[in-house]
N, C-alpha and C positions, 0 to 999 in steps of 0.2 A: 397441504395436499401434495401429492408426488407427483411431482411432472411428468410428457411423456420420456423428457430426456432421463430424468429418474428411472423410470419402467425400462428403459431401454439397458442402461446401467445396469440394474439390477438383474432385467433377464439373462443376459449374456453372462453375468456373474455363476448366478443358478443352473444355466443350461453349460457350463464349463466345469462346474464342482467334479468331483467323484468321491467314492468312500474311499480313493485312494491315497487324495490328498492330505488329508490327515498324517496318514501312514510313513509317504514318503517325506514330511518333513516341509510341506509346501505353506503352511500357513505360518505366519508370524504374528504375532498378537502382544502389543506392547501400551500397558496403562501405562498411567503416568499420572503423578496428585503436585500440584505446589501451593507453594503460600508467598502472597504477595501486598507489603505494607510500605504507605507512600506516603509522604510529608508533603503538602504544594502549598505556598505563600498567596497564589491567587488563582482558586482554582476555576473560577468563572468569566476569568481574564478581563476582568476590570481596569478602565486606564487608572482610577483615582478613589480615593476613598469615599469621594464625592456620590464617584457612582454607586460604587456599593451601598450604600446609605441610600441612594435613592431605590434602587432595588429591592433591597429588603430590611433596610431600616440599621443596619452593623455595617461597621468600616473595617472588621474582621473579615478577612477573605481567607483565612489560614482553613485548612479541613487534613482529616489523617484518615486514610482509606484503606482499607483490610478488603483481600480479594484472594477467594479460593478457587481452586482450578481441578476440572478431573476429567480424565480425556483417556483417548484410546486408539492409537494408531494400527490399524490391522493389512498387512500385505498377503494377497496370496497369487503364486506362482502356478499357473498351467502351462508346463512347456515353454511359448517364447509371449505367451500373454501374462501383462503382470494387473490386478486386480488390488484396489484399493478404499480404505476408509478412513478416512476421520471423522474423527468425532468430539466435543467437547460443550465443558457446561461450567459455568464461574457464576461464584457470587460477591456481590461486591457491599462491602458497608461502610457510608461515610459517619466520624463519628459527629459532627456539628451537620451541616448539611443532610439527614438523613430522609430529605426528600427525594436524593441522589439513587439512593438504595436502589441496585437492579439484580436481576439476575439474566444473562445474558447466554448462549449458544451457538455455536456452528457444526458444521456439519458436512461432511465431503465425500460423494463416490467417483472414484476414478476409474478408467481403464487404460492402463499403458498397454497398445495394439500393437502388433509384427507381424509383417506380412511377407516372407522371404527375408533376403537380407539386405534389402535396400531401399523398403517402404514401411515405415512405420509411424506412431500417431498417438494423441492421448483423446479421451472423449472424459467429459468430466460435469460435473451437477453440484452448485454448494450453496448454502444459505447458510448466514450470520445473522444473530441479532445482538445489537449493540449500541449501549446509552451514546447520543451523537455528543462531539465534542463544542469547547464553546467558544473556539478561536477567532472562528468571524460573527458568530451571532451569543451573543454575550448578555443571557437572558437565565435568570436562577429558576430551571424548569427542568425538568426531566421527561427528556423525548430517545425514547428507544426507536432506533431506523433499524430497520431488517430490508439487507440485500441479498435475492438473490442471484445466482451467475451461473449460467450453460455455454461450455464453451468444446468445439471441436475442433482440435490441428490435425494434419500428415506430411508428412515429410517426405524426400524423395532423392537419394543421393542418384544421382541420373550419370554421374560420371565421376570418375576418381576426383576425389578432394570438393565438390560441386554437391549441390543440396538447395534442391526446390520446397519452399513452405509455403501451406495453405492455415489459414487461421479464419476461422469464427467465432465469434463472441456475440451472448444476451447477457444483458447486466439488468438487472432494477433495482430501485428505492424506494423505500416505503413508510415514512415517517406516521408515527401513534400519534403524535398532538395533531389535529384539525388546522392549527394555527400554520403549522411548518407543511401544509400539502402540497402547497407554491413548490417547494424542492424535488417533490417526487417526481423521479425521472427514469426513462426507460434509453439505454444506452444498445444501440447494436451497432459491435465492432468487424469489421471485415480488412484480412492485411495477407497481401501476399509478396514473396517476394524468392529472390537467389541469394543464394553466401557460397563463398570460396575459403577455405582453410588450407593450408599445404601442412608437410608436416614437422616446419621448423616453427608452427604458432602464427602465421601471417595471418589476417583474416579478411576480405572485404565483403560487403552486403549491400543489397539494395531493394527496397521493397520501397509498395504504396498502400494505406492505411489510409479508410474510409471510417470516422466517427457520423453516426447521427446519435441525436438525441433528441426526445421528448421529452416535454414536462403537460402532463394531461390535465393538470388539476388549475391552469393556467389559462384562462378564459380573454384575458385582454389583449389584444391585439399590439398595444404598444407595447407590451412587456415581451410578449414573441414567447410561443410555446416548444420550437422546435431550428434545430442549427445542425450544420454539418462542417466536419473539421476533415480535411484533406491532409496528408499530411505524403511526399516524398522524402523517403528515407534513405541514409549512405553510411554506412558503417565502416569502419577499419578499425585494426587489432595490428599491431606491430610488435615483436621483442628482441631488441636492439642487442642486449643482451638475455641471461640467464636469469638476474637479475630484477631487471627490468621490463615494463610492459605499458607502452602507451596506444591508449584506446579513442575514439571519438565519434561520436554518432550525431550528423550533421542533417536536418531536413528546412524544405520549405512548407512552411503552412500555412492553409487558405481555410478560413473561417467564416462562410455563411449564414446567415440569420433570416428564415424564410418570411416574418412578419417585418422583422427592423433591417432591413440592409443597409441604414444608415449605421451599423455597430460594425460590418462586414469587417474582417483583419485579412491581412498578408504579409506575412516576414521572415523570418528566417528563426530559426531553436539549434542550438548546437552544444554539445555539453562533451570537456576534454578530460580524461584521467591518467595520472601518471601512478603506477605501483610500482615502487622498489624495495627490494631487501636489501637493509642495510646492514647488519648483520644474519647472521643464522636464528638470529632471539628477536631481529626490533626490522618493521618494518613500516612503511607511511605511503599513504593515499593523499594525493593533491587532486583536487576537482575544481574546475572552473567552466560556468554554463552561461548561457543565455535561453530563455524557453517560455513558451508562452503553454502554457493550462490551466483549469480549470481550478477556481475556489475551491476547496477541501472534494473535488472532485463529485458536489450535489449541489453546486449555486449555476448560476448557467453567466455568472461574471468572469473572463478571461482574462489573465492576469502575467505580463510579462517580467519574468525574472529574473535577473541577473545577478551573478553572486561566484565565491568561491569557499571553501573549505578545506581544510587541512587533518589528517587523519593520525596518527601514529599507532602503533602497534607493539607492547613487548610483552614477548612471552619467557616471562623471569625464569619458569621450572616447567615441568612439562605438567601442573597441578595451577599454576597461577599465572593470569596474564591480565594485564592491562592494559585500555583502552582509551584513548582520550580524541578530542574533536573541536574544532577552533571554525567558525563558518559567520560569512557576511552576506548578505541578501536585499538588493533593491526589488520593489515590486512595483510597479506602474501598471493598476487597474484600468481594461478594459473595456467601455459600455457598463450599463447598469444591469444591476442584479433579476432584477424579473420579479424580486422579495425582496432585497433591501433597499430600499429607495435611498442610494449616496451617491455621492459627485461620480463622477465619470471620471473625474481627472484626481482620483486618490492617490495618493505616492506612500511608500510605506520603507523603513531600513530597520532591520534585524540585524541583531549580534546576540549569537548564540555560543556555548560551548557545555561539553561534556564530557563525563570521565567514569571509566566502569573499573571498577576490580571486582575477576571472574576467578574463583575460588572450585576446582572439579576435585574434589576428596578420594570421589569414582569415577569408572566409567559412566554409571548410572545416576550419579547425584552432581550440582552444580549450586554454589550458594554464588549469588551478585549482587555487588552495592553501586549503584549507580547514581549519578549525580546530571541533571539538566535544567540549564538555563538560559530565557532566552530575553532582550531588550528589544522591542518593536515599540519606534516612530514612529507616529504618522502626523500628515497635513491636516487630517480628520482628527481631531482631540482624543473620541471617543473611543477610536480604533486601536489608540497604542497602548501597547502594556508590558509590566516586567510579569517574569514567576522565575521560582528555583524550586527545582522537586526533587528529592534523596528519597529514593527507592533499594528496599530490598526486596529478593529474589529468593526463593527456596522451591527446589524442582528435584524428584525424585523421581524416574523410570525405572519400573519394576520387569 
């Protein structure tokens, strides 16, 4: 059913058209088909063979997955309003696992607003459906969640290099199995704030970001249906050089639990990046965080992380470039899940790494073979798991 934010979307769409637009050149309309086959060692992330076996009776966790994609991005231009869509639809087939089989969708209408030359905004409506992954909950079932998300900004440059932002955000979840409805959650985001840019790249910011969150389908009081996450934000953007650019966005966060106040958080999230070019071909991204969020962003367990990552970048020809990733991750679970009944005091270490070679023939086509794999520890036996998955890539825009 189409929302009213939908209807709204659309009208303004419709009441902006002309038969002129056409004419002058104002619509862009760009499909796009790929093909995508992926190898994974443990696709249900299983700590042990053990458990697979107890799951569904094989200590094989290997599956090769075939996924097709066909989409359709469309912009159109009225004067200083820009009008958008996405669209797309994939099918996915595993070949052992074929309980997995989905077929999945999203779907996006925008409107990029201008109002004079110093107020402008996006308003936007989308829903995804998409099989959930099995990182935290590690059960051989196929459950498609369908999110969807309304969201409205404006912006406000109020004085040279100065710019005032308003953000609203509805997000929901929606999980098909009966079993997973403990997760369904309804998120409303509100974040306001000021940023300063000058025009040698300096940047600073500061805003405050109001999460609440519902889970409706959560009846027990000890498990607590509903939390608010505060969050003061402080931003900077430095470039020491040409070269060079170091970034960091530093908040304090207050984490409410309107049933359990004994789970209440307060601490501190801060996450630092340095980008350099090291030559005119090879560049690398360093990231080091602390941060406290949300289980796969639908568990209402919060979960502080700490970690770093390393990035490199070459781009051999102006046709091939290569990509690789080196990253380490402490996690210290916070309060209980609401759904998964596990210790409160879980601890979890991740080593991951990755490596893509991006092959562009054309402007329009892009063949990639990528490579990811990750080792997660935990205190919990059942929580840790390896996988390695080689994926290839095939995307043509017509």
């Amino acid at each position: 059913m189409i929302t009213h934010v939908h209807r709204a979307i659309l009208a303004g769409c419709f009441m902006s058209l002309s038969a002129s637009a056409l004419a002058e050149g104002m619509i862009d309309v760009k499909p796009y088909v790929s093909a995508n086959v992926s190898y994974d060692d443990n696709v249900f992330r299983f700590s042990s063979s053990e458990q697979a076996k107890a799951a569904f009776g094989s200590s094989d966790t290997s599956d090769v997955v075939k996924r097709m994609d066909l989409g359709v991005n469309v912009n159109v231009r009225l004067s200083r309003q820009v009008f958008t869509l996405a669209s797309n639809i994939n099918e996915s087939r595993y070949g052992r696992f074929d309980i997995l089989d989905n077929t999945g969708k999203s779907n996006k209408l925008g409107w990029n607003w201008r109002v004079g030359n110093d107020f402008y905004g996006e308003l936007s409506a989308s829903q995804s459906d998409a099989i959930a992954g099995f990182n935290e909950i590690k059960q051989p079932v196929k459950n498609l969640r369908t999110t969807s998300r309304q969201s409205a900004a404006a912006h406000w440059n109020f004085y040279p290099s100065w710019t005032a932002d308003v953000t609203r955000e509805h997000v929901k979840t929606e999980n098909e199995l009966i079993s997973f409805s403990g997760s369904d959650r309804e998120d409303d985001v509100f974040e306001a704030g000021v940023r300063y840019q000058n025009p040698l790249g300096t940047q600073l910011g500061l805003a405050y970001r109001i999460l609440d969150s519902d889970f409706p389908n959560r009846t027990f009081s000890l498990l607590g249906d509903e939390s608010t996450k505060k969050d003061i934000i402080a931003t900077a953007a430095w470039l020491p050089t040409v070269k060079t650019k170091i970034s960091a966005r530093v908040s304090q966060v207050n984490i409410e639990y309107k049933d359990t106040p004994q789970r209440d958080f307060s601490g501190l999230s801060q996450r630092w990046n340095l980008d350099h070019m090291l030559t005119a071909k090879t560049s690398v991204n360093l990231t080091a965080y602390q941060e406290v969020s949300p289980v796969d962003d639908v568990l209402s367990t919060y979960v502080k992380t700490k970690g770093f990552a390393i990035n490199p970048v070459w781009n051999a020809t102006s046709k091939i470039a290569i990509r690789a990733g080196l990253g380490y991750e402490e996690r210290d679970y916070l309060g209980s899940t609401g759904f998964l009944l596990v210790d409160g005091d879980r601890y979890d270490e991740s080593r991951s790494a990755n490596l893509s070679f991006i092959y562009t023939p054309t402007t329009k086509s892009v063949v990639q073979i990528q490579y990811q794999g990750e080792n997660r520890t935990s205190n919990i036996t059942s929580f840790g798991y390896k996988f390695n998955n080689i994926n290839l890539l095939m995307r043509y825009d017509f």
